[in-house]
PDB file of N, CA, C and O in Angstrom:
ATOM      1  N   UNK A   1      21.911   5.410   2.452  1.00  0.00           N
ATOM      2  CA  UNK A   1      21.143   4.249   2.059  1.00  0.00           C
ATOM      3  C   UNK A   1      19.713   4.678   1.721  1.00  0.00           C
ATOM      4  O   UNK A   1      18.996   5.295   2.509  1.00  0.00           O
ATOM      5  N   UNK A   2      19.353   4.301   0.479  1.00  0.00           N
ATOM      6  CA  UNK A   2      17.950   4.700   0.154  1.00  0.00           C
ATOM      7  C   UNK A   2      16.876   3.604   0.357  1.00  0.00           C
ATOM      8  O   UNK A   2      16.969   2.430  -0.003  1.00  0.00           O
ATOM      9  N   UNK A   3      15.456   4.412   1.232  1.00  0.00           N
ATOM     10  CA  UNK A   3      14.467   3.457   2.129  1.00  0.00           C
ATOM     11  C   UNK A   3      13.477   3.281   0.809  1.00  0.00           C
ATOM     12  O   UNK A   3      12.955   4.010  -0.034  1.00  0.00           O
ATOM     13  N   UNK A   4      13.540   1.674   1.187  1.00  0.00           N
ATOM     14  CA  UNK A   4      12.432   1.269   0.309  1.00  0.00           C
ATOM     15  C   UNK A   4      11.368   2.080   0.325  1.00  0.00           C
ATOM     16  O   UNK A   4      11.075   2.784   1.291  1.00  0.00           O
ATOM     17  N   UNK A   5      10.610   2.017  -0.948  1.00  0.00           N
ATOM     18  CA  UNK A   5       9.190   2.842  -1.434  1.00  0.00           C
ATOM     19  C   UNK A   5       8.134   2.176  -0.438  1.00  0.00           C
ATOM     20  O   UNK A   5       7.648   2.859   0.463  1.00  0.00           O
ATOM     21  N   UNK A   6       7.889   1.239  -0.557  1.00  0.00           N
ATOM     22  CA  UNK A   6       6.887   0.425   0.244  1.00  0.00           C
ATOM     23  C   UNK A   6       7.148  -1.063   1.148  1.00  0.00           C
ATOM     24  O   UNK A   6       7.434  -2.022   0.431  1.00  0.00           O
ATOM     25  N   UNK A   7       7.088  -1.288   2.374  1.00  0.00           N
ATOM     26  CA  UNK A   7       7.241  -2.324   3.009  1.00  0.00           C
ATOM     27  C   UNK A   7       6.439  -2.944   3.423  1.00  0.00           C
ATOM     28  O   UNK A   7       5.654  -2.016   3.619  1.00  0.00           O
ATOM     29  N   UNK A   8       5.734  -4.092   3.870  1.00  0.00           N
ATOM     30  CA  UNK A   8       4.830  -4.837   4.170  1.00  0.00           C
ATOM     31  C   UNK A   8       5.337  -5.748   4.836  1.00  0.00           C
ATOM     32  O   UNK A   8       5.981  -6.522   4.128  1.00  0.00           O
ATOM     33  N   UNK A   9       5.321  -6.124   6.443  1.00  0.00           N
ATOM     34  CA  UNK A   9       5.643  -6.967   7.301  1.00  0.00           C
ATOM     35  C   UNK A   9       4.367  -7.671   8.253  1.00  0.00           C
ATOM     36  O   UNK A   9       3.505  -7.059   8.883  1.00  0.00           O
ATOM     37  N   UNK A  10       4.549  -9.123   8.135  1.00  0.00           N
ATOM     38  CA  UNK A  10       3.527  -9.832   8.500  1.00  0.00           C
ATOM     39  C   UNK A  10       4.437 -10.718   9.574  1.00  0.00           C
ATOM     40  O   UNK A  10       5.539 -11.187   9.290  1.00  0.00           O
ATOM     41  N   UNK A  11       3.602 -10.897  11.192  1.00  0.00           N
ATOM     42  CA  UNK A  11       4.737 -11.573  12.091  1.00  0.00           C
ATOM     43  C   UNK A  11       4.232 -12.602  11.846  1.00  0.00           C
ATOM     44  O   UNK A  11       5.010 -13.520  11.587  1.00  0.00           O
ATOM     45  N   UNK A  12       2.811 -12.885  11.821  1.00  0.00           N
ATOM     46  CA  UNK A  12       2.071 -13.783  11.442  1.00  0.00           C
ATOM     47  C   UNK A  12       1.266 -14.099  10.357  1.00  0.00           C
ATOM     48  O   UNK A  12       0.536 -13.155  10.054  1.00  0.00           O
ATOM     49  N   UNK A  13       1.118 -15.201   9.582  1.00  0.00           N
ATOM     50  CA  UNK A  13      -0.318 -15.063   8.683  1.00  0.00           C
ATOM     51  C   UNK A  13      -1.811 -13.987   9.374  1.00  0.00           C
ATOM     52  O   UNK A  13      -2.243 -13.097   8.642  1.00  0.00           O
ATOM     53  N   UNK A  14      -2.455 -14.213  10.780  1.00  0.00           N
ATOM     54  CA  UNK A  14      -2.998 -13.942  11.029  1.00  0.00           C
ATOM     55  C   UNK A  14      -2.987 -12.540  11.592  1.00  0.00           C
ATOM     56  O   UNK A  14      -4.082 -12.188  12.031  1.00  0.00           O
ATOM     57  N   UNK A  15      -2.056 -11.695  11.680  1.00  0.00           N
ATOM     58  CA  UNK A  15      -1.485 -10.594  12.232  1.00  0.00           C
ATOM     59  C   UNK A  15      -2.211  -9.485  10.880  1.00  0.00           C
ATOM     60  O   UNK A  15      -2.681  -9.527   9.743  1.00  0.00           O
ATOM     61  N   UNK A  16      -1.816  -8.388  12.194  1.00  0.00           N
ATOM     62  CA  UNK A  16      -1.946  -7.089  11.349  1.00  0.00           C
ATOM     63  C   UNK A  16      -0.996  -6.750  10.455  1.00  0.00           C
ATOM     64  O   UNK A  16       0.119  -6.803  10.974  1.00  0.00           O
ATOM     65  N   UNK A  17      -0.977  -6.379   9.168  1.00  0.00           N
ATOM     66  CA  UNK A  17       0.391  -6.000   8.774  1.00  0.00           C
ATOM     67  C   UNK A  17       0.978  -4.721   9.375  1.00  0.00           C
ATOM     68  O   UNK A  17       0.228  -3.808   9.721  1.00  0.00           O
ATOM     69  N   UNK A  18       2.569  -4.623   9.529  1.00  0.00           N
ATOM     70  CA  UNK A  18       2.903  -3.309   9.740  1.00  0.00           C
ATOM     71  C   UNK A  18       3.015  -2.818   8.205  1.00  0.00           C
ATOM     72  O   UNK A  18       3.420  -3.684   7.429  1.00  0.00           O
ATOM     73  N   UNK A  19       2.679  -1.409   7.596  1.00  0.00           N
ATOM     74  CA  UNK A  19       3.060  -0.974   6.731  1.00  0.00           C
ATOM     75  C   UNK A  19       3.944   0.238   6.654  1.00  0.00           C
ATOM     76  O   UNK A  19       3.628   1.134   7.437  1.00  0.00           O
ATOM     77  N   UNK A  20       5.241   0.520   5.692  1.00  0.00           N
ATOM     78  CA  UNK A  20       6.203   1.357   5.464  1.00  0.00           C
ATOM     79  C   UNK A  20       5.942   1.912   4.264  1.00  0.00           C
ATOM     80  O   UNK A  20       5.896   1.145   3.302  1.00  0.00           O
ATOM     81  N   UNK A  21       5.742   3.168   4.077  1.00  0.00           N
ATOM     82  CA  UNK A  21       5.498   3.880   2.853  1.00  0.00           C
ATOM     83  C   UNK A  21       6.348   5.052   2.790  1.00  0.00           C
ATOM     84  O   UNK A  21       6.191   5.971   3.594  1.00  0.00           O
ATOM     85  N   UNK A  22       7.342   5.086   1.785  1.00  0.00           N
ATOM     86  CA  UNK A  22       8.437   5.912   1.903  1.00  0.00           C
ATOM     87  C   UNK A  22       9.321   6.632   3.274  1.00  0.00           C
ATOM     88  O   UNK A  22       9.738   7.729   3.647  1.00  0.00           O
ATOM     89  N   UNK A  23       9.274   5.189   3.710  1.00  0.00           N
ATOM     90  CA  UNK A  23      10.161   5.067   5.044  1.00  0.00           C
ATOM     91  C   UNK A  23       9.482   5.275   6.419  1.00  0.00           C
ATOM     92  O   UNK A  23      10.053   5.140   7.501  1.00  0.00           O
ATOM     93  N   UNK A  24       7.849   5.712   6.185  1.00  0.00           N
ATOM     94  CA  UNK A  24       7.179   5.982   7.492  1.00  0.00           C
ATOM     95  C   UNK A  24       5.597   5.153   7.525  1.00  0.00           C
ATOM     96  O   UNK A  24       4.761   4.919   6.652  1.00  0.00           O
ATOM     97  N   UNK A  25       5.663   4.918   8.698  1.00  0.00           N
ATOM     98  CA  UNK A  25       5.015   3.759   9.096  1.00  0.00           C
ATOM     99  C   UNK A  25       3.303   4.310   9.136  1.00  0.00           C
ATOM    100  O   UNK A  25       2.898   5.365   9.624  1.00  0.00           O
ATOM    101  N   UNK A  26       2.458   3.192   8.437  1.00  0.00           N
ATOM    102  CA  UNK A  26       1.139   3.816   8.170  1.00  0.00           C
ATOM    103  C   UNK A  26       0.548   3.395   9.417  1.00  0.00           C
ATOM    104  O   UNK A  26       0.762   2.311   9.960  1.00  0.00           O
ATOM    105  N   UNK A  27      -0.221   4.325   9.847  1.00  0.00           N
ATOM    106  CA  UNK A  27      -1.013   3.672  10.708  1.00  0.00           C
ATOM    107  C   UNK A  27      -2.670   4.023  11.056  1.00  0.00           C
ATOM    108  O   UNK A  27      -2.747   5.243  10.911  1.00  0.00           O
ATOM    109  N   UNK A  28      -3.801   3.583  11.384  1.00  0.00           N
ATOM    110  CA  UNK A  28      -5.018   3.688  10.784  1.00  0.00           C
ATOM    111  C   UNK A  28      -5.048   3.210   9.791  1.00  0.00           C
ATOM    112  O   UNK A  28      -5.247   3.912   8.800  1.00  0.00           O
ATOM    113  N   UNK A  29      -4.809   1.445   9.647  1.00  0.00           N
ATOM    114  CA  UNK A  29      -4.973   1.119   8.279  1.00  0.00           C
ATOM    115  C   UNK A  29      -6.658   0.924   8.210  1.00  0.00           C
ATOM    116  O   UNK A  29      -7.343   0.676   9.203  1.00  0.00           O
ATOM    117  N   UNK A  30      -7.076   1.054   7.119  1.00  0.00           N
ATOM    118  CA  UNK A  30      -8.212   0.341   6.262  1.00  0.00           C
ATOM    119  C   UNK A  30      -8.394  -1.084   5.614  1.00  0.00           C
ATOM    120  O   UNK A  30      -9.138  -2.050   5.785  1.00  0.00           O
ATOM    121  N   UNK A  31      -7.449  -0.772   4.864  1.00  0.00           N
ATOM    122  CA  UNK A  31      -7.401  -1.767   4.008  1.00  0.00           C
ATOM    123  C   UNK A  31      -6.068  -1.377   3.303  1.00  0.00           C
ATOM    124  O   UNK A  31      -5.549  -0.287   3.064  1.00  0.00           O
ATOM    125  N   UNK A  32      -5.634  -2.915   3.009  1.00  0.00           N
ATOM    126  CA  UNK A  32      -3.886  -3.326   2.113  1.00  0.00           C
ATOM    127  C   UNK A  32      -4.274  -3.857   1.182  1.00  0.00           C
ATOM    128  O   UNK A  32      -5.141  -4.720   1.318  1.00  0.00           O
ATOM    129  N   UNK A  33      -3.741  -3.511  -0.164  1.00  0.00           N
ATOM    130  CA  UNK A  33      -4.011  -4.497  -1.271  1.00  0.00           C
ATOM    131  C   UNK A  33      -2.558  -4.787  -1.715  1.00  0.00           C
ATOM    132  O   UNK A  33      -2.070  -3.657  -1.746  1.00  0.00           O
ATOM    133  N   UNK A  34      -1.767  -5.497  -2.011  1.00  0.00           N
ATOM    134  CA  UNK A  34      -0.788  -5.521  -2.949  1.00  0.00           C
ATOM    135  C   UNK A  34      -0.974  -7.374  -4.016  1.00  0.00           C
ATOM    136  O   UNK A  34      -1.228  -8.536  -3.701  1.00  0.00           O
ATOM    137  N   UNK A  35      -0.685  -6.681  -5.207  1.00  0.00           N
ATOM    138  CA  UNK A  35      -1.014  -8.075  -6.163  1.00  0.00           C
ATOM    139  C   UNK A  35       0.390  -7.558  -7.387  1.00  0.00           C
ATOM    140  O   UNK A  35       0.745  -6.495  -7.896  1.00  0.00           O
ATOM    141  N   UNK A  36       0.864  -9.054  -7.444  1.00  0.00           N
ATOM    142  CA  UNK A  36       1.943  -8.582  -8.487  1.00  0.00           C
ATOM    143  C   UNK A  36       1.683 -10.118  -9.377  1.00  0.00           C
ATOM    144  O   UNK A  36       1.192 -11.151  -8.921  1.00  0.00           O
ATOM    145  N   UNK A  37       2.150  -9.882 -10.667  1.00  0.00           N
ATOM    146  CA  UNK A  37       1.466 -11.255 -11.262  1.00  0.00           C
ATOM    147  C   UNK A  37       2.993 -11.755 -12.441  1.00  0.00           C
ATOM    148  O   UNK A  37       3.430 -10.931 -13.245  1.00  0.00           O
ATOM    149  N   UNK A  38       3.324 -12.532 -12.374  1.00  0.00           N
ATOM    150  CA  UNK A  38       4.135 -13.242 -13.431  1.00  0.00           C
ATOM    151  C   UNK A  38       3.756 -14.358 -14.298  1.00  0.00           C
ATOM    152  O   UNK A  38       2.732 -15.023 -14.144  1.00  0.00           O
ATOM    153  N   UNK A  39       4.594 -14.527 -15.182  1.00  0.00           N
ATOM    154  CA  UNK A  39       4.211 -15.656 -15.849  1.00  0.00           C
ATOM    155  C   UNK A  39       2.791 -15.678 -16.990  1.00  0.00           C
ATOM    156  O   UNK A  39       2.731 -16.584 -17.821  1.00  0.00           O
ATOM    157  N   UNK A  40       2.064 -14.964 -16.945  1.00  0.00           N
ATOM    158  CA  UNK A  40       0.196 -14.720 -17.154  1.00  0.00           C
ATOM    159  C   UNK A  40       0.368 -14.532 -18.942  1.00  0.00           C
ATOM    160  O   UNK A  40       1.313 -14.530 -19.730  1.00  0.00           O
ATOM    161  N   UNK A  41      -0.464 -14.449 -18.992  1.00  0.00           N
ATOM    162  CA  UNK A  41      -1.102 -14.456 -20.581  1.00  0.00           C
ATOM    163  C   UNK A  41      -0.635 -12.897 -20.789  1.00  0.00           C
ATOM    164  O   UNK A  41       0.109 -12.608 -21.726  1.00  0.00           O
ATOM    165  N   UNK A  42      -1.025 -12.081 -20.028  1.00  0.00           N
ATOM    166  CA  UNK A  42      -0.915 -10.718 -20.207  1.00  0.00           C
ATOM    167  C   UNK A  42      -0.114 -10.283 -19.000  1.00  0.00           C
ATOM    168  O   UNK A  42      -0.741  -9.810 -18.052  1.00  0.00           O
ATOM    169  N   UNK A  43       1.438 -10.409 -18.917  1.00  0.00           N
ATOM    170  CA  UNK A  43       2.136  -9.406 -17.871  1.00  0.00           C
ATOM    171  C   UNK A  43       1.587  -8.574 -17.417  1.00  0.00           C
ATOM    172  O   UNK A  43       1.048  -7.834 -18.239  1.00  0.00           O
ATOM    173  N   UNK A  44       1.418  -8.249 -16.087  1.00  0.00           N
ATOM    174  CA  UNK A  44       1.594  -6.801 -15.582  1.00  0.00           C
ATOM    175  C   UNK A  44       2.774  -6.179 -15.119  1.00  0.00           C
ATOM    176  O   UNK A  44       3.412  -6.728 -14.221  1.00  0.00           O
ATOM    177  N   UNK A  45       3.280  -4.755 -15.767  1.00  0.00           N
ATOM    178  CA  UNK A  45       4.479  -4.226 -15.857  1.00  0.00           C
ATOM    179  C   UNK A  45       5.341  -4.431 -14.252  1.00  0.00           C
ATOM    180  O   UNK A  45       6.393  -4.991 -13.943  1.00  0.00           O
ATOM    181  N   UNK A  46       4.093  -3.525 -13.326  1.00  0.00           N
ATOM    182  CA  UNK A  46       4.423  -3.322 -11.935  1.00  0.00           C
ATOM    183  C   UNK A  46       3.135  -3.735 -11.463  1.00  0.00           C
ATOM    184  O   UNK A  46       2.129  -4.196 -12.001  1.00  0.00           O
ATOM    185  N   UNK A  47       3.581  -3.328  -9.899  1.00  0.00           N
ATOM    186  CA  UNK A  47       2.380  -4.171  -9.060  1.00  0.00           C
ATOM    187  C   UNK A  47       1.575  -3.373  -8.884  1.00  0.00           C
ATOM    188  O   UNK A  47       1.623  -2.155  -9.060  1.00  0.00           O
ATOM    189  N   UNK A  48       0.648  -4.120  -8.465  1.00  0.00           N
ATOM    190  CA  UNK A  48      -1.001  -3.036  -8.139  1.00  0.00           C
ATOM    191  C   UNK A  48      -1.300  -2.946  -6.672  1.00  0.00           C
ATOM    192  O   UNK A  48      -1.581  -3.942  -6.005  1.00  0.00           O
ATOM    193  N   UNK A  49      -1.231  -1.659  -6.157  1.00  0.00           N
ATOM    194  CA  UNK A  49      -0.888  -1.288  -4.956  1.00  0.00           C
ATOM    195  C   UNK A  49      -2.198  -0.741  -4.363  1.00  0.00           C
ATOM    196  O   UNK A  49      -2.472   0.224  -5.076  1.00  0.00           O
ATOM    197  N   UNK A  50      -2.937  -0.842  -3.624  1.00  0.00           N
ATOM    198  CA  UNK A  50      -4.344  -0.049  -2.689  1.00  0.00           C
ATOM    199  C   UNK A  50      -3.953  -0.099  -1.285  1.00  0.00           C
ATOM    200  O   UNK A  50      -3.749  -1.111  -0.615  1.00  0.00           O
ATOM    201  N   UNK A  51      -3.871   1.165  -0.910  1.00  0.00           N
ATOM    202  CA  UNK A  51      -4.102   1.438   0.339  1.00  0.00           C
ATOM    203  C   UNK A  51      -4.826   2.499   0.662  1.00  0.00           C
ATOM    204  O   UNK A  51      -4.932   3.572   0.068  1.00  0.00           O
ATOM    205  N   UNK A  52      -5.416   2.054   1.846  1.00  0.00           N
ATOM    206  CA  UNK A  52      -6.178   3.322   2.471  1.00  0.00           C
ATOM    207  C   UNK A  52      -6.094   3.263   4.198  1.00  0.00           C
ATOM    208  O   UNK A  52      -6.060   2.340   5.012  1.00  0.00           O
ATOM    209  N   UNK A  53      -6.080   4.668   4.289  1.00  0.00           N
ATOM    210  CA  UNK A  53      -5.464   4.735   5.977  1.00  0.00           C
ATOM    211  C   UNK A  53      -6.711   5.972   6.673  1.00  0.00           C
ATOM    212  O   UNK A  53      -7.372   6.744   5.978  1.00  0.00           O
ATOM    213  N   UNK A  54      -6.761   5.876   8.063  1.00  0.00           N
ATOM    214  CA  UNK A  54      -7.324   7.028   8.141  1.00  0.00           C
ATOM    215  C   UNK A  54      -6.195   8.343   8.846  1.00  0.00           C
ATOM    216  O   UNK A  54      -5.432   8.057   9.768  1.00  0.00           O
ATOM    217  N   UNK A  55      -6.230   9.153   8.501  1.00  0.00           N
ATOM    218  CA  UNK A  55      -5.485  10.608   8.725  1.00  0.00           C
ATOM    219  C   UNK A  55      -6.016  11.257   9.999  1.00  0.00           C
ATOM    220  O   UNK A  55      -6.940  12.046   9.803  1.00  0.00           O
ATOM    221  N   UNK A  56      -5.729  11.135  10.928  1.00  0.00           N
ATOM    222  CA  UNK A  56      -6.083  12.043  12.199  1.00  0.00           C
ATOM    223  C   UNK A  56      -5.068  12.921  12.181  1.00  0.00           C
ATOM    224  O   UNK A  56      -4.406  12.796  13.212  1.00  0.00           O
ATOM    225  N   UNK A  57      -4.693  13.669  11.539  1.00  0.00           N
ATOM    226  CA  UNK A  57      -3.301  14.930  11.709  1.00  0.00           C
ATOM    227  C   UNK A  57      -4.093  16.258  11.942  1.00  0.00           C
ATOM    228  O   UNK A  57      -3.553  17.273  12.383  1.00  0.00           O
ATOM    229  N   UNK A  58      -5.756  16.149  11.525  1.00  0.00           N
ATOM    230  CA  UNK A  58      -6.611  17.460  11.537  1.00  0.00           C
ATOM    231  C   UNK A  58      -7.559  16.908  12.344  1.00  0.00           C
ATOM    232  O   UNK A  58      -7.886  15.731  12.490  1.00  0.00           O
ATOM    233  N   UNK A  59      -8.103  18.268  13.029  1.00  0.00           N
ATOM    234  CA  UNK A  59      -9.560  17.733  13.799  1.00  0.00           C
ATOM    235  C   UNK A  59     -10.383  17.112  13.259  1.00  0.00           C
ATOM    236  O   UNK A  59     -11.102  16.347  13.902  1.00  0.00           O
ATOM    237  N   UNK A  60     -10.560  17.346  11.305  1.00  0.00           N
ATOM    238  CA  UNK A  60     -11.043  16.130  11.075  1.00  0.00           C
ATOM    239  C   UNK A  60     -10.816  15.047  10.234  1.00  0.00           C
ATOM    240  O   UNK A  60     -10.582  15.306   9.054  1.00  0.00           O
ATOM    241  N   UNK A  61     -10.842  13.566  10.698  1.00  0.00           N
ATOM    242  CA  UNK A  61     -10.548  12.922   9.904  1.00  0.00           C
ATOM    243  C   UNK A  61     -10.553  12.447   8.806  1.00  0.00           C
ATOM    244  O   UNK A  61     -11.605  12.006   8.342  1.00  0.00           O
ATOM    245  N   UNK A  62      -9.171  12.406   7.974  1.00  0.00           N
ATOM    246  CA  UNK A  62      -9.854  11.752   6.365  1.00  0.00           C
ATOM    247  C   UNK A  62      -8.971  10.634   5.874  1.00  0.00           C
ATOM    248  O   UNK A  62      -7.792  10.391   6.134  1.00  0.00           O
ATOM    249  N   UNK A  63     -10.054   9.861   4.905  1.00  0.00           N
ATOM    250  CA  UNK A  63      -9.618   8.656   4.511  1.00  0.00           C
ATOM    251  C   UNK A  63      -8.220   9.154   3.270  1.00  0.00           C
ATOM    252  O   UNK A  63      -8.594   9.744   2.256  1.00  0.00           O
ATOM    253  N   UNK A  64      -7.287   8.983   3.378  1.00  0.00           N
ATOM    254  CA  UNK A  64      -6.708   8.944   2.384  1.00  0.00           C
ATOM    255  C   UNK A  64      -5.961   7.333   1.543  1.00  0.00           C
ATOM    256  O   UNK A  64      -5.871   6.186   1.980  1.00  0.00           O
ATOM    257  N   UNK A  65      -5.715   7.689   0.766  1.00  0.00           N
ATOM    258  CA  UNK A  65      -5.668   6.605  -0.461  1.00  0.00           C
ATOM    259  C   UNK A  65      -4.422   6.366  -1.201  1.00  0.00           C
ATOM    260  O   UNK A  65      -4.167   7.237  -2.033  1.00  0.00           O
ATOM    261  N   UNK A  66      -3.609   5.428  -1.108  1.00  0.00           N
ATOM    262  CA  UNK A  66      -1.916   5.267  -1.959  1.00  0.00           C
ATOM    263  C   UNK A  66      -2.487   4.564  -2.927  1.00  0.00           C
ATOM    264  O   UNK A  66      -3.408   3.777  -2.712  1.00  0.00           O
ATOM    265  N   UNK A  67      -1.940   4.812  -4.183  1.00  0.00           N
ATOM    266  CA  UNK A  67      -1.947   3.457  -5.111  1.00  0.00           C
ATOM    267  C   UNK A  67      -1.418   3.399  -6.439  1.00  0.00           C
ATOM    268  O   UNK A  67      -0.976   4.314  -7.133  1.00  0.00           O
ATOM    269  N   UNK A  68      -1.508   2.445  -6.629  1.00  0.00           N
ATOM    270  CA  UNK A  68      -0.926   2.283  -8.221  1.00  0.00           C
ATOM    271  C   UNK A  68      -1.606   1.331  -8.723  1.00  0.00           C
ATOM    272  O   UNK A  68      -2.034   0.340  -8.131  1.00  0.00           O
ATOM    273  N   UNK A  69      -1.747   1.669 -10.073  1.00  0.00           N
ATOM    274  CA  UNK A  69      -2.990   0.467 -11.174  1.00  0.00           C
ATOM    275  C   UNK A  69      -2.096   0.339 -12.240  1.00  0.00           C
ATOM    276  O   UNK A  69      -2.164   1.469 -12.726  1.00  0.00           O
ATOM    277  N   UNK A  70      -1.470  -0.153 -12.781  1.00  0.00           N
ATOM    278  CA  UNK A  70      -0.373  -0.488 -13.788  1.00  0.00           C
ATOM    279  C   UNK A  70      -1.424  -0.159 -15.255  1.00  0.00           C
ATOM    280  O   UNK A  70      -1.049   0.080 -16.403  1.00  0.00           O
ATOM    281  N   UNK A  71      -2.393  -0.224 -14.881  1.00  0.00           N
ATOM    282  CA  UNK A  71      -3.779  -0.767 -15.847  1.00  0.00           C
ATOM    283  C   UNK A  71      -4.779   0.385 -16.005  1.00  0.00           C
ATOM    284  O   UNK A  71      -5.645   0.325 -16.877  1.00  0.00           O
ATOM    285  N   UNK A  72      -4.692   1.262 -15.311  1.00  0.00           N
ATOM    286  CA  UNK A  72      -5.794   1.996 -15.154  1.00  0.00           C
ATOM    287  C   UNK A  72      -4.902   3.565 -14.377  1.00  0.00           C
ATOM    288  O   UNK A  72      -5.594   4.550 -14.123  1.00  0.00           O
ATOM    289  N   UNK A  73      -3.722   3.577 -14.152  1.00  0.00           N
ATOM    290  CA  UNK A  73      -3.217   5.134 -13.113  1.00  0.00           C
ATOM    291  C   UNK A  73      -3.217   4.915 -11.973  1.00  0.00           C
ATOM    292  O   UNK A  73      -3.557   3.880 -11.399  1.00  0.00           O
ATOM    293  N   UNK A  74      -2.700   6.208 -11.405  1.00  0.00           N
ATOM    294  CA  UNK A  74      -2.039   6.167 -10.116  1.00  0.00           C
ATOM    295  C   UNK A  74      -3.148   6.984  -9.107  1.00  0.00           C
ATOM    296  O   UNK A  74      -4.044   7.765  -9.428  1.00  0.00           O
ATOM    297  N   UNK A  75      -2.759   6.527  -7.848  1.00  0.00           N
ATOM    298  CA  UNK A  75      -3.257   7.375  -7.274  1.00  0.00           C
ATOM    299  C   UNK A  75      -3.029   8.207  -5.994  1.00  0.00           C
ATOM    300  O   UNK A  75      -3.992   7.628  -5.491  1.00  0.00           O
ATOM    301  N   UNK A  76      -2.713   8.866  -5.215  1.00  0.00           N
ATOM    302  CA  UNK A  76      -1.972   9.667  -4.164  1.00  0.00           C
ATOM    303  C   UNK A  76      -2.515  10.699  -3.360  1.00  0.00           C
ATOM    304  O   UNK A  76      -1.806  11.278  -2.537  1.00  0.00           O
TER     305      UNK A  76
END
């Protein structure tokens, strides 16, 4: 069975999201963006994705960054 690319689970409106990014769970979030648009004057193909997490895997920490801009490139 192949794991979704990206998951986003909310228990609550007011809750933290949990996030899943190629099957493993982000954690040190920053900030979530996801925006997908239908119907509009001007489609967007796919959705527009921002995330940023912080990375403690090294003594030192870094912000890293997921994303996708349908409009503008990717980013990883």
């Amino acid at each position: 069975m192949t794991k979704p690319l990206l998951a986003i689970e909310l228990e609550t409106i007011d809750s933290v999201p949990k996030v899943y990014y190629k099957g493993e769970e982000i954690t040190g979030k920053v900030h979530i963006g996801f925006a997908w648009a239908t119907q509009t004057y001007q489609a967007i193909p796919s959705p527009m994705i921002d995330i940023k997490y912080v990375d403690t895997s090294s003594n030192r920490p870094n912000i890293i960054s997921i994303g996708h801009n349908p409009l503008g490139g990717d980013q990883s």
